[in-house]
Backbone of each chain as ProteinMPNN parsed JSONL, in Angstrom:
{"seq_chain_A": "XXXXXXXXXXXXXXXXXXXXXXXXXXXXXXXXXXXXXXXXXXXXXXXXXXXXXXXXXXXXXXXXXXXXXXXXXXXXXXXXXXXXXXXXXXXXXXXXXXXXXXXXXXXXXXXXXXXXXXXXXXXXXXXXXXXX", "coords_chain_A": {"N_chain_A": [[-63.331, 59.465, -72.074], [-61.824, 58.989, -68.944], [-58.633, 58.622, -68.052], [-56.803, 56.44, -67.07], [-55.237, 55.57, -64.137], [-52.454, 54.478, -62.626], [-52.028, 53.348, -60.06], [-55.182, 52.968, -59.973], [-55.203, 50.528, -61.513], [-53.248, 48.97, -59.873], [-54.526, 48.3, -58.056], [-56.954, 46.885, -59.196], [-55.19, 44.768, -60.17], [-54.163, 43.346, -57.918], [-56.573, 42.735, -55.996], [-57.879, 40.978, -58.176], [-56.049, 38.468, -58.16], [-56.089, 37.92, -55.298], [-58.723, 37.439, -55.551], [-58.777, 35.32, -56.746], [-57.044, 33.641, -55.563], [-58.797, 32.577, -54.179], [-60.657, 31.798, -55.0], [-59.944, 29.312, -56.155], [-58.985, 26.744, -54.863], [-61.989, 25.739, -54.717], [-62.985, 26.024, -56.91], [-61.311, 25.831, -59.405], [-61.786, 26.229, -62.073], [-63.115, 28.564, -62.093], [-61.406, 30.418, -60.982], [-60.054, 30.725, -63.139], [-61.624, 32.166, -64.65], [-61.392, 34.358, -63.778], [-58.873, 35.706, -63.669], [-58.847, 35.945, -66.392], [-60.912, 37.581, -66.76], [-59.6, 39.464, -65.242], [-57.242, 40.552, -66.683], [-58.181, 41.258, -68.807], [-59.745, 43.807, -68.23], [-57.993, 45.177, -66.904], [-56.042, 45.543, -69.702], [-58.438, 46.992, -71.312], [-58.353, 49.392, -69.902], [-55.513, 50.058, -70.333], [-55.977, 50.881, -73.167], [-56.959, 53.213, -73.758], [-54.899, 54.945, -73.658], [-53.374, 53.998, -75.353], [-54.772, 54.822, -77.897], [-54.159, 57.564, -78.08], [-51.519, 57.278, -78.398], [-51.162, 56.144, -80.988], [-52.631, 57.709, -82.523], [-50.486, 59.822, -82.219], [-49.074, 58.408, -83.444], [-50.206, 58.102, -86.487], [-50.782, 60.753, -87.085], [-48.009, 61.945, -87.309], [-46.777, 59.756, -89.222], [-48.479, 60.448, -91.711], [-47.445, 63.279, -91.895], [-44.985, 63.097, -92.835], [-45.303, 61.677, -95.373], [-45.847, 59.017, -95.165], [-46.506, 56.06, -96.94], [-50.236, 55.374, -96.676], [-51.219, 52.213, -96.325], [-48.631, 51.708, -95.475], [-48.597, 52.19, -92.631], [-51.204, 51.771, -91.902], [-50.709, 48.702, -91.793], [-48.891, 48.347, -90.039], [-49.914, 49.07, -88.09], [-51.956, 47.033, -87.949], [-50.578, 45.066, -87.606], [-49.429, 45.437, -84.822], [-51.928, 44.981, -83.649], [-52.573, 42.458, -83.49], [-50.604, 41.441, -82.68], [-50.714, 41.692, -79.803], [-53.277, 41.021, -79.031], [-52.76, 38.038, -79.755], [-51.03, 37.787, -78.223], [-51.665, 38.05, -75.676], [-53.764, 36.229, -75.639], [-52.101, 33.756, -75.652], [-50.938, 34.266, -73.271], [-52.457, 33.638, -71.667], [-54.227, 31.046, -71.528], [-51.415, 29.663, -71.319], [-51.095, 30.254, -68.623], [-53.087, 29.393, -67.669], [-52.237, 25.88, -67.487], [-52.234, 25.556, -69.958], [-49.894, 24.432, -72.285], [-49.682, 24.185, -74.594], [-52.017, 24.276, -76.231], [-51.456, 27.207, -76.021], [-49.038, 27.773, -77.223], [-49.678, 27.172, -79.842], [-51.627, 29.036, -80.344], [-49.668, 31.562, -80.579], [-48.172, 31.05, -82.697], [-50.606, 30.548, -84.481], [-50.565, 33.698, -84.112], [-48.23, 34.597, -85.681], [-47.975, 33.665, -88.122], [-50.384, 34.764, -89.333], [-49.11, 37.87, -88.944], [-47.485, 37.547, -90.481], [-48.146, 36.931, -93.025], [-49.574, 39.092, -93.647], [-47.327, 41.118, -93.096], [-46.681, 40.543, -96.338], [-47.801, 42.437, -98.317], [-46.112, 44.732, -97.8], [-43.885, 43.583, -97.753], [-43.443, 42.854, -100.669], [-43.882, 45.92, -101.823], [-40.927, 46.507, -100.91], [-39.363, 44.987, -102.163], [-39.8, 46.002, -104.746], [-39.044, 48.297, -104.834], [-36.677, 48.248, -104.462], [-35.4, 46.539, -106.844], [-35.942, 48.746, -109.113], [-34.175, 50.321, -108.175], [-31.796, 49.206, -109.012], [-30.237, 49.604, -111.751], [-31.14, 47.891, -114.933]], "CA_chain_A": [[-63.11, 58.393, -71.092], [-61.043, 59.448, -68.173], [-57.335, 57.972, -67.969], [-56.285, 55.3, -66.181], [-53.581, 55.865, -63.143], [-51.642, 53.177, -62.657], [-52.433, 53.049, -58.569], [-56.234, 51.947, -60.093], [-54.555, 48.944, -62.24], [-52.331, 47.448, -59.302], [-55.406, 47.845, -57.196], [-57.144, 45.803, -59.864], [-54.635, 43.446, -60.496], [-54.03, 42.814, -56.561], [-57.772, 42.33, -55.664], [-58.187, 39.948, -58.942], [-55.146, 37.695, -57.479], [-56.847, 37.712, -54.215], [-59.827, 36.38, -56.009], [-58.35, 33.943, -57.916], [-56.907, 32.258, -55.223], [-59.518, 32.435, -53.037], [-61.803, 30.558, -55.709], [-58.893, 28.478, -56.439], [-59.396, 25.638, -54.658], [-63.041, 24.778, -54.454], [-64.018, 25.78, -58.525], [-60.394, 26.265, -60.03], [-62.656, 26.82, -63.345], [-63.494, 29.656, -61.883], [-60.341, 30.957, -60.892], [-59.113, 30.942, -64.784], [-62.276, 33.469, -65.551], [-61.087, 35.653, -62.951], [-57.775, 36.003, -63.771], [-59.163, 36.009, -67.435], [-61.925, 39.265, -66.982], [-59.248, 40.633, -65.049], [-56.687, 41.021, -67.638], [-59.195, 41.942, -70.082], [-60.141, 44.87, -67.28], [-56.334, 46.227, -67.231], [-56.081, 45.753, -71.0], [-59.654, 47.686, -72.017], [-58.076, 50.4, -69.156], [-54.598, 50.779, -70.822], [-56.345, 50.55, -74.196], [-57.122, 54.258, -74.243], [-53.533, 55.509, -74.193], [-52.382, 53.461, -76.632], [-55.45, 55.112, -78.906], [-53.363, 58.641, -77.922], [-50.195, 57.003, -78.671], [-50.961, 55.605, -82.141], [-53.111, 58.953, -83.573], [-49.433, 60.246, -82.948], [-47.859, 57.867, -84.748], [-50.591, 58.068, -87.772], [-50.18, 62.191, -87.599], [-46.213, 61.823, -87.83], [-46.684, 59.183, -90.797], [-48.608, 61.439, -92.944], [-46.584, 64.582, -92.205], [-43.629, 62.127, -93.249], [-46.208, 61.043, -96.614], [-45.03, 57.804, -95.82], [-47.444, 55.12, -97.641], [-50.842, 54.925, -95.522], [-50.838, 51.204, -96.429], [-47.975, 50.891, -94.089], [-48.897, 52.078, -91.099], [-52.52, 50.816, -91.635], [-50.467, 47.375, -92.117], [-48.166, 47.964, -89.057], [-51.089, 48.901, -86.378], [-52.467, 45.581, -87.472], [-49.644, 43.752, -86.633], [-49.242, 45.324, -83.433], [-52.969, 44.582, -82.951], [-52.477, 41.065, -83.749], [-49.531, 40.764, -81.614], [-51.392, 41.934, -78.834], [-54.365, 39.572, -79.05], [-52.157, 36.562, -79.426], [-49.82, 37.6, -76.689], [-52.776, 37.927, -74.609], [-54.697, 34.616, -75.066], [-51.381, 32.563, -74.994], [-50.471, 34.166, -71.971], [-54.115, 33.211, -70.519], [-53.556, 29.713, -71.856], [-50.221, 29.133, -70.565], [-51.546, 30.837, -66.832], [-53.924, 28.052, -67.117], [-51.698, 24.793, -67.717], [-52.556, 24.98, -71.448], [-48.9, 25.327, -72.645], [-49.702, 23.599, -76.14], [-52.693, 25.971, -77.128], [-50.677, 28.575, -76.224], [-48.21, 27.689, -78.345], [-50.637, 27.117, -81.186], [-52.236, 30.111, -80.463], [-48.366, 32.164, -80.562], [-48.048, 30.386, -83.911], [-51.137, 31.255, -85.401], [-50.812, 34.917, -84.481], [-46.95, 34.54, -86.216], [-48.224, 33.183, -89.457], [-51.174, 35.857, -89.611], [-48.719, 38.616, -88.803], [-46.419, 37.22, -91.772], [-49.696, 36.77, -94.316], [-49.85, 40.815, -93.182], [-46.492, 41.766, -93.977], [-46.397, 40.789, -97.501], [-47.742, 43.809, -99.454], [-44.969, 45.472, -97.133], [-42.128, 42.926, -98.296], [-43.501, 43.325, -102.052], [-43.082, 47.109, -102.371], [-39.453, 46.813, -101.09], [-38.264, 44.315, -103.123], [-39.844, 46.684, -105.777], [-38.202, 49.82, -104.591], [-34.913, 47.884, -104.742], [-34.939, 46.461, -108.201], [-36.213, 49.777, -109.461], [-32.664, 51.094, -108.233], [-30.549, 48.5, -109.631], [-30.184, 49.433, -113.238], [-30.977, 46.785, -115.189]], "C_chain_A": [[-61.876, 58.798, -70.269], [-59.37, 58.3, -68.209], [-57.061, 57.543, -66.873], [-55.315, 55.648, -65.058], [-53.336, 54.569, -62.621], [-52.043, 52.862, -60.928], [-53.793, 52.157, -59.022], [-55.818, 50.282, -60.969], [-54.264, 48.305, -61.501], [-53.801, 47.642, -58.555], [-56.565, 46.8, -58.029], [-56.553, 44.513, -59.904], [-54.779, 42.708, -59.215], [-55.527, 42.132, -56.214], [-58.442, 40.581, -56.593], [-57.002, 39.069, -58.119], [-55.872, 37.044, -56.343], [-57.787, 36.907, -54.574], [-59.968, 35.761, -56.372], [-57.932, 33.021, -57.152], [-57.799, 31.76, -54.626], [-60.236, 31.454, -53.305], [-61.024, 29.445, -56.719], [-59.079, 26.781, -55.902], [-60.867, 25.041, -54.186], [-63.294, 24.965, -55.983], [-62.478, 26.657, -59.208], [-60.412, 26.309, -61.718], [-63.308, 28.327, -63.057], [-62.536, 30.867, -61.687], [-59.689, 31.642, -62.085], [-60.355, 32.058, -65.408], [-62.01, 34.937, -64.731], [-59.848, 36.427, -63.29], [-58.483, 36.343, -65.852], [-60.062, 37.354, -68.06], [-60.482, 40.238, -66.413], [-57.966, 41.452, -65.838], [-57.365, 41.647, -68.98], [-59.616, 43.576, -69.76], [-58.955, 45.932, -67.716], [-56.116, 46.5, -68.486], [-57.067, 47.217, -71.557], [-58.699, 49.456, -70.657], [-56.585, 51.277, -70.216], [-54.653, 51.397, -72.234], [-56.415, 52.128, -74.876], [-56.016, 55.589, -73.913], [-53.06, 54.911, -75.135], [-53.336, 54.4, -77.839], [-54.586, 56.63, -78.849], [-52.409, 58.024, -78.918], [-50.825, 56.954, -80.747], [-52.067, 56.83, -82.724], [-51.677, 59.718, -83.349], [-48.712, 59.959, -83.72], [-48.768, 58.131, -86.338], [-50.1, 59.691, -88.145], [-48.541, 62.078, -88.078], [-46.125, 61.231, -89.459], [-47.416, 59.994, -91.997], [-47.971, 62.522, -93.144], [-45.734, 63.813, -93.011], [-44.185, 61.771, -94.664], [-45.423, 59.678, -96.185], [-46.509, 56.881, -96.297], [-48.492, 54.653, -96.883], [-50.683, 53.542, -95.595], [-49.519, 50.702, -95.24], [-48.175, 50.901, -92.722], [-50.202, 51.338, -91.0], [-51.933, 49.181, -91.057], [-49.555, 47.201, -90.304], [-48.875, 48.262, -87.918], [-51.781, 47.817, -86.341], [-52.479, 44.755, -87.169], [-49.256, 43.834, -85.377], [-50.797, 44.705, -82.75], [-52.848, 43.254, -82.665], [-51.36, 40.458, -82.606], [-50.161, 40.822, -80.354], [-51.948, 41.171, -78.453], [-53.658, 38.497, -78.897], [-51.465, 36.681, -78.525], [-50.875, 37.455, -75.746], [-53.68, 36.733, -74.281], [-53.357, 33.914, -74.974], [-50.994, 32.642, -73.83], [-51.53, 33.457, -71.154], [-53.908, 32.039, -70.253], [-52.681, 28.968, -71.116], [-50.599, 29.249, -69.049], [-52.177, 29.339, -66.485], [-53.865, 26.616, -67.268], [-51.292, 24.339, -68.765], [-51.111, 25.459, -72.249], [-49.257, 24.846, -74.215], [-50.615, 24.272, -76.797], [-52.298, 26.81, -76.758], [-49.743, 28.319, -77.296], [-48.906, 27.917, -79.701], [-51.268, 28.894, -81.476], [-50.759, 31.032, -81.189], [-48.453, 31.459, -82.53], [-49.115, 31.136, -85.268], [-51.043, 32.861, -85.219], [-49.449, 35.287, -85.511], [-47.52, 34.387, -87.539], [-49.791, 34.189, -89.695], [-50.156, 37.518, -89.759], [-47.895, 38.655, -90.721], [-47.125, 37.412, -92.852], [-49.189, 38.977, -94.504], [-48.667, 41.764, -93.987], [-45.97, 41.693, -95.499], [-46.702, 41.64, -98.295], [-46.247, 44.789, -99.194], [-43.616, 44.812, -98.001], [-42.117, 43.226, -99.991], [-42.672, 44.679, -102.73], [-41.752, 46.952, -102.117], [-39.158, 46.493, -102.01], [-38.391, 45.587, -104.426], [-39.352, 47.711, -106.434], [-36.782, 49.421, -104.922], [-34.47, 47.619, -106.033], [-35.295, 47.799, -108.766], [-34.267, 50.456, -109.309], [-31.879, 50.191, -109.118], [-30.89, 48.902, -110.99], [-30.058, 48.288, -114.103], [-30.657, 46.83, -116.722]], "O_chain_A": [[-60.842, 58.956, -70.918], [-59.492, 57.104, -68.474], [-57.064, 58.161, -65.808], [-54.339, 56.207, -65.557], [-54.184, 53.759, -62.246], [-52.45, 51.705, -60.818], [-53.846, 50.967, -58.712], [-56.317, 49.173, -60.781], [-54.545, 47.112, -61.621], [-54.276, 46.507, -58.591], [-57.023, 45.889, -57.34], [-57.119, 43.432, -59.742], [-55.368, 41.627, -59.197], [-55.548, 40.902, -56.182], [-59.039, 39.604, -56.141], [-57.373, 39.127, -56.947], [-56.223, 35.865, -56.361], [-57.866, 35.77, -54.107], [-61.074, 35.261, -56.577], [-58.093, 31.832, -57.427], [-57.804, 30.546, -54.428], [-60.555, 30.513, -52.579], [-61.451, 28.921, -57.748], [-59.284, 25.829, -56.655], [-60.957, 24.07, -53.434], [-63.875, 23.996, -56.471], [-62.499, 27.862, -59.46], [-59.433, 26.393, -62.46], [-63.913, 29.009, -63.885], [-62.752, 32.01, -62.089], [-59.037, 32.686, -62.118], [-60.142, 32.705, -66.433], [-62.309, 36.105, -64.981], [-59.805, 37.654, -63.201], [-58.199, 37.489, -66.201], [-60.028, 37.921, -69.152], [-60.215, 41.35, -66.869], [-57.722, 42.649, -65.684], [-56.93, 42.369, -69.877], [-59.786, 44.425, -70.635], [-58.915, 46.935, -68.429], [-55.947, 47.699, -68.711], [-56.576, 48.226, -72.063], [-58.744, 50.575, -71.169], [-56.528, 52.428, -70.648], [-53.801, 52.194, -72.628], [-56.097, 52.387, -76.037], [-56.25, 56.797, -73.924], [-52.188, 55.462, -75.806], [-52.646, 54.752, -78.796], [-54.28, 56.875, -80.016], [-52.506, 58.239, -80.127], [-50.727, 57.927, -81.495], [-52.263, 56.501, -83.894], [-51.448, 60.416, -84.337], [-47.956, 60.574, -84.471], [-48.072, 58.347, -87.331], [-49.348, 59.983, -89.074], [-48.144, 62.159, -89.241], [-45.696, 61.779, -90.474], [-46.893, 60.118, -93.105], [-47.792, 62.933, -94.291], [-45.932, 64.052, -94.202], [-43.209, 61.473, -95.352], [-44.448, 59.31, -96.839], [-47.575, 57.266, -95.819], [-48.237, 53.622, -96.261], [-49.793, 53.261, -94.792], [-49.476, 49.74, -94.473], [-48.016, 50.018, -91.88], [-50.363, 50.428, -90.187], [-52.498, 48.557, -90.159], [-49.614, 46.203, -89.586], [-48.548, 47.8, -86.825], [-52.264, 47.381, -85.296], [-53.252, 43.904, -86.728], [-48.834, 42.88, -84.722], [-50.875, 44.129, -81.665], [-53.038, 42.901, -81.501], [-51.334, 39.415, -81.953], [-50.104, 39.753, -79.747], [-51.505, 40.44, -77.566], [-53.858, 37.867, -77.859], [-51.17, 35.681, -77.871], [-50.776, 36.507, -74.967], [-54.162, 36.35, -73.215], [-53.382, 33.249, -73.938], [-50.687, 31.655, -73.161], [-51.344, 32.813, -70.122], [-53.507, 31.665, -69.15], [-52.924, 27.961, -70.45], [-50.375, 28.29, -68.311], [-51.963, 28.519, -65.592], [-54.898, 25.947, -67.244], [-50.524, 23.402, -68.983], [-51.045, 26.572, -72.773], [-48.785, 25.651, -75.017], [-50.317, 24.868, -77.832], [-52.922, 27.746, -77.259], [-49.953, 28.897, -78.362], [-48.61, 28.817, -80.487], [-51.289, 29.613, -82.475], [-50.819, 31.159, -82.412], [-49.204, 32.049, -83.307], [-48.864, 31.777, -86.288], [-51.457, 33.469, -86.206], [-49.601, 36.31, -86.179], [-47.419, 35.464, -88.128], [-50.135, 33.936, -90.849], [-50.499, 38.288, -90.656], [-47.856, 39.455, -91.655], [-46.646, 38.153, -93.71], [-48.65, 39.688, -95.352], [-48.761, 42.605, -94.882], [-45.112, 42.456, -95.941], [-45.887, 41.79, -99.204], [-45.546, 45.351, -100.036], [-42.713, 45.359, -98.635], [-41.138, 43.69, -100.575], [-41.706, 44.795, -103.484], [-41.081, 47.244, -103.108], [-38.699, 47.242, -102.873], [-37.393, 46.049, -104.98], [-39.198, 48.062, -107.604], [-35.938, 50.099, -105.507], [-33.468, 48.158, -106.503], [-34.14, 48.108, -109.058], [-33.484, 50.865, -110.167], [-31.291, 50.735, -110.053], [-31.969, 48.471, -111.396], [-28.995, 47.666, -114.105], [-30.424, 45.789, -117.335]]}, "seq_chain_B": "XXXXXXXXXXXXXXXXXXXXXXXXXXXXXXXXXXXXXXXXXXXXXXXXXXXXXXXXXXXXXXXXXXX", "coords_chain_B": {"N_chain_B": [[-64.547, 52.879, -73.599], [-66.196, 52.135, -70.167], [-64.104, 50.324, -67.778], [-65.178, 48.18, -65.966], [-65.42, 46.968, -62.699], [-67.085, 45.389, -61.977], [-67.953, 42.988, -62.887], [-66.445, 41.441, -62.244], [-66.121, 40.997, -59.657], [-68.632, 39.827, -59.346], [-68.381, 37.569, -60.839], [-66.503, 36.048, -59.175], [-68.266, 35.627, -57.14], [-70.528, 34.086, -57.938], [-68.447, 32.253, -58.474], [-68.057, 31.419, -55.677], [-70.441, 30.536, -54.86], [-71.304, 28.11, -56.308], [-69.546, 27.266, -55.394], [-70.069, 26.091, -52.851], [-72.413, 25.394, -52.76], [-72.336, 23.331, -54.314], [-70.073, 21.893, -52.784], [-72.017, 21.328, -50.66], [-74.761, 20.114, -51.507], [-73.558, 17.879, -52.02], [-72.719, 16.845, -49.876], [-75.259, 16.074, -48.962], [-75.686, 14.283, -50.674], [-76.386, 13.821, -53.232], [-75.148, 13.894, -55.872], [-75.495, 13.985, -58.335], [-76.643, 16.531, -58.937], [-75.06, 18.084, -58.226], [-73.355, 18.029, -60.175], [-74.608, 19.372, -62.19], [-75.482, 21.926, -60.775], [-72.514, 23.053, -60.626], [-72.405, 22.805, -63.284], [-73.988, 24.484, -64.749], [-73.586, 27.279, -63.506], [-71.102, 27.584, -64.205], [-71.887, 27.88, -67.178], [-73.635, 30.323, -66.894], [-71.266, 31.636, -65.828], [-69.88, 31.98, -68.65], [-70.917, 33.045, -70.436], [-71.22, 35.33, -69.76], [-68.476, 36.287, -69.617], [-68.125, 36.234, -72.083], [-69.414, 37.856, -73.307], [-67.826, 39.776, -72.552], [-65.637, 39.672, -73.479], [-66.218, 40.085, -76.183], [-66.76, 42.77, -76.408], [-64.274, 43.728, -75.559], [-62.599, 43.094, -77.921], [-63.988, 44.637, -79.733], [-63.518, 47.058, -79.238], [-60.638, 46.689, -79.49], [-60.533, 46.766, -82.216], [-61.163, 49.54, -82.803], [-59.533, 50.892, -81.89], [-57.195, 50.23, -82.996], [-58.043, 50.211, -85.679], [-58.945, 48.646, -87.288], [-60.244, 47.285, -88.812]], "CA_chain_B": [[-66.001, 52.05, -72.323], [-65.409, 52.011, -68.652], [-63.509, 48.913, -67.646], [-66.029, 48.28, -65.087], [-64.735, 45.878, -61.748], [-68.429, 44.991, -61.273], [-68.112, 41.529, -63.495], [-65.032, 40.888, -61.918], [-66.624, 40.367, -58.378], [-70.271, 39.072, -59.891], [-68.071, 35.977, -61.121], [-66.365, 35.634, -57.956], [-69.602, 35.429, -56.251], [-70.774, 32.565, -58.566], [-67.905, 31.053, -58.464], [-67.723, 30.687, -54.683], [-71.858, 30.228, -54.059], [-71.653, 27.355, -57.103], [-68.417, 25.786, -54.97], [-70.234, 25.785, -51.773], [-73.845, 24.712, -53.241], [-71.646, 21.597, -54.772], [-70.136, 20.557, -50.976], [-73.246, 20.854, -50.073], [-75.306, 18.83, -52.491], [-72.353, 16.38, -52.1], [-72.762, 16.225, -48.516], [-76.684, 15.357, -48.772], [-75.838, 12.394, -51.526], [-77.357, 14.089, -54.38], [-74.246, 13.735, -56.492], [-75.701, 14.859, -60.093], [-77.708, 17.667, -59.041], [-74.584, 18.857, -57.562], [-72.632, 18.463, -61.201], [-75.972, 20.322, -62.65], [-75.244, 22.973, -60.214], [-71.651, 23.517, -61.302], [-72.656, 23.083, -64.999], [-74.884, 25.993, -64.803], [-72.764, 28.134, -62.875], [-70.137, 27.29, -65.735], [-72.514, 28.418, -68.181], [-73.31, 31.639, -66.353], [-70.375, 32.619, -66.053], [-69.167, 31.809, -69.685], [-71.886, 34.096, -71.095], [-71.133, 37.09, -69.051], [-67.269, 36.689, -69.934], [-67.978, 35.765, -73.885], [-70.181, 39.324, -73.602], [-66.49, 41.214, -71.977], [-64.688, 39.376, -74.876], [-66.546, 41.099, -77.393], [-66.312, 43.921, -75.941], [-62.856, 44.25, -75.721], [-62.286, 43.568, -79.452], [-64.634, 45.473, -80.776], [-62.685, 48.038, -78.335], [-59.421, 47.431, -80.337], [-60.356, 47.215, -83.447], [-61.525, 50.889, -82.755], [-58.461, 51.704, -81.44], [-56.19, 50.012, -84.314], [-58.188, 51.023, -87.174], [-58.306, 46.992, -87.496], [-61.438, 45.863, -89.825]], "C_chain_B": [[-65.188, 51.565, -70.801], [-65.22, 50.608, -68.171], [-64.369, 48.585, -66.429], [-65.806, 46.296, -64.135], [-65.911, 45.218, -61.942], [-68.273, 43.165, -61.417], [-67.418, 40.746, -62.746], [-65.476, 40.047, -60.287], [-67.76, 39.449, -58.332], [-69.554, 37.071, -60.059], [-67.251, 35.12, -60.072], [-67.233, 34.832, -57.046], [-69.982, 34.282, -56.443], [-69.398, 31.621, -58.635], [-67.837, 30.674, -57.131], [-69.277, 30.168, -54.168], [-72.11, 28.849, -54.952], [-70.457, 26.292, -55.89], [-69.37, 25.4, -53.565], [-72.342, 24.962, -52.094], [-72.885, 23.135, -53.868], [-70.929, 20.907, -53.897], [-71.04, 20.383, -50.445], [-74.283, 19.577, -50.029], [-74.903, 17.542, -51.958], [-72.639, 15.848, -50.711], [-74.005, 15.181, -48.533], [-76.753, 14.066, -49.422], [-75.818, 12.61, -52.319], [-76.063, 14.776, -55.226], [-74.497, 14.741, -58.111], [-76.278, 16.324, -59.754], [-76.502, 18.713, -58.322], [-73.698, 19.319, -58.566], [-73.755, 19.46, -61.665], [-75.699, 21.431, -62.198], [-73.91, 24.033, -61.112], [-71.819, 23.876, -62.694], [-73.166, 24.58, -65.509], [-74.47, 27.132, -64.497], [-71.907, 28.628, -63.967], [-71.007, 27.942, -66.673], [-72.946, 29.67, -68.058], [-72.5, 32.709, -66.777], [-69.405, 32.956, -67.248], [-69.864, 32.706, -70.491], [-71.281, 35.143, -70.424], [-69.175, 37.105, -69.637], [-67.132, 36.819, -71.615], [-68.293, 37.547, -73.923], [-68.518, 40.524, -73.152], [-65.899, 40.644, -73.063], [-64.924, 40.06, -75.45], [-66.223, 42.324, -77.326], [-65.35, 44.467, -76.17], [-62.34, 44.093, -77.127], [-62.556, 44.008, -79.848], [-63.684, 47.303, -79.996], [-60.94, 48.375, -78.82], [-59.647, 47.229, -81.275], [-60.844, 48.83, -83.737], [-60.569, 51.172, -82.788], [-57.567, 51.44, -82.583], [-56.724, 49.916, -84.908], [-58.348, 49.063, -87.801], [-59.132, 46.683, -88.254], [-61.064, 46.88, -91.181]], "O_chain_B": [[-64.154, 50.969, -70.502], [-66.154, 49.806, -68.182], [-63.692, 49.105, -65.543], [-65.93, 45.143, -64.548], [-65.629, 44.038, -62.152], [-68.401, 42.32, -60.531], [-67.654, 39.553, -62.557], [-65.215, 38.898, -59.928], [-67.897, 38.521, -57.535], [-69.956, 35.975, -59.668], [-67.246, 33.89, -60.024], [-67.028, 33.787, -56.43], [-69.941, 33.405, -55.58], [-69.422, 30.407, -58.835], [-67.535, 29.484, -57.04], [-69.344, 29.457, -53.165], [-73.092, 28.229, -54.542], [-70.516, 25.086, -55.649], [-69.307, 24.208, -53.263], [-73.057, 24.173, -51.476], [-73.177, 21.983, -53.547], [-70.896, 19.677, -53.903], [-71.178, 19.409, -49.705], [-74.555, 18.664, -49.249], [-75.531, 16.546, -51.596], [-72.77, 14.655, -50.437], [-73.967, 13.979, -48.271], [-77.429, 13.085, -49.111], [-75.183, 11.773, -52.96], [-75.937, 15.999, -55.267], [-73.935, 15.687, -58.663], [-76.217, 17.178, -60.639], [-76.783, 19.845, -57.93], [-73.17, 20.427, -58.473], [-73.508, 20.605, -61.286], [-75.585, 22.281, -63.08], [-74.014, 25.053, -61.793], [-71.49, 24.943, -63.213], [-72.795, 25.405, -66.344], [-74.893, 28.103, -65.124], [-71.941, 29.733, -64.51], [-70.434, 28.992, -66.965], [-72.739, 30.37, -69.05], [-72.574, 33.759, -67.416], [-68.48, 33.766, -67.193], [-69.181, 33.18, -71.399], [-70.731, 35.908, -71.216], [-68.773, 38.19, -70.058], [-66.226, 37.383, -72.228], [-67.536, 38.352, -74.465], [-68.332, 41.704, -73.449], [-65.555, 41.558, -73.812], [-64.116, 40.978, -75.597], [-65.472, 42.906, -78.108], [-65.262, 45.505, -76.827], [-61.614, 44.999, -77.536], [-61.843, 44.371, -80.784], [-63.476, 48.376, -80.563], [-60.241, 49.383, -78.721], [-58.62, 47.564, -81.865], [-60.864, 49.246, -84.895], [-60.287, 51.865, -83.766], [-57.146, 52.429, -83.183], [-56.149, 49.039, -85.553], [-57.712, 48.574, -88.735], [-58.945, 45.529, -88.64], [-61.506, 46.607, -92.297]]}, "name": "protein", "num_of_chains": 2, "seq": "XXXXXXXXXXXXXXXXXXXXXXXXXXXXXXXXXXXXXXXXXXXXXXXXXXXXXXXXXXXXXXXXXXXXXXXXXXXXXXXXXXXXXXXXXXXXXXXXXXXXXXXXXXXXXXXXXXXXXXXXXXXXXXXXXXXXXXXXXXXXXXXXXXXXXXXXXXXXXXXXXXXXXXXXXXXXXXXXXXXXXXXXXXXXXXXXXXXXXXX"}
């Protein structure tokens, strides 16, 4: 899949704008799917550098042996952050500041669920040092 | 999968041929048939965006290794 250049994004973003207001005031339900495909557009575009980016970070973490478990655990919280940053922003775009919030919330308390095997081993690693 | 503008203008389209079929309607009298219009439109275009939703998750959970 060919890579994105940032000239095709603003010309995305700009054109969606355009179209959002345009269908803004006669079906401003319509407006919120425009602005709604077209962040989904830029997203699914930038989507395949980040898949670059993060096979360097998994190569690095195994040279490093560090514990697959963590990185598995920490690309899922960036996934997660992602997703929820992305519908509350939609949300909020579209008046809805209270399911955004909710939304922000639940991706917080999923993220947290996530990091507990992570918080486990420390603590484990730590009493292990303390001589007891 | 190629981020493809196409949808992007398709829902444009419906959204401005659903606004101008509903001043229309409205003009002639025919009040419900002009919500009917919108409704449908609405439903349209909620299918074709539900279908780019999927899409795009099933698009990162590829990418972050996520299920």
């Amino acid at each position: 899949m060919r890579s994105v250049t940032i000239m095709q994004v603003v010309g995305v973003g700009l054109t969606a704008t355009a179209l959002a207001l345009l269908v803004r005031e006669e079906r401003p339900l319509f407006a919120y799917f425009i602005t709604l495909v077209a962040t989904m557009i830029i997203f699914i575009s930038v989507l395949s550098n980040v898949q670059k980016i993060i096979e360097l970070i998994i190569n690095l973490s195994q040279r490093a042996h560090v514990n697959a478990l963590f990185t598995a655990t920490i690309l899922k919280i960036v996934a997660v952050a992602y997703i929820a940053d992305f519908a509350a922003q939609i949300s909020r775009d579209a008046g809805e500041t209270s399911i955004a919030g909710k939304i922000e919330l639940a991706g917080k308390v999923m993220i947290l669920m996530m990091a507990i095997p992570i918080l486990e081993a420390m603590i484990e690693t730590v009493l292990a040092l303390i001589p007891v | 999968m190629e981020p493809d503008i196409q949808t992007l203008f398709t829902i444009a389209g419906i959204g401005i041929i659903v606004g101008m079929i509903h001043s229309v309607l409205r003009m002639i009298g025919r009040e419900d048939w002009a919500n009917w219009m919108t409704l449908i439109g609405f439903v349209i275009v909620l299918y074709m965006v539900v279908n780019f939703i999927q899409n795009l998750f099933q698009h990162i959970q590829r990418v972050f290794h996520f299920f």
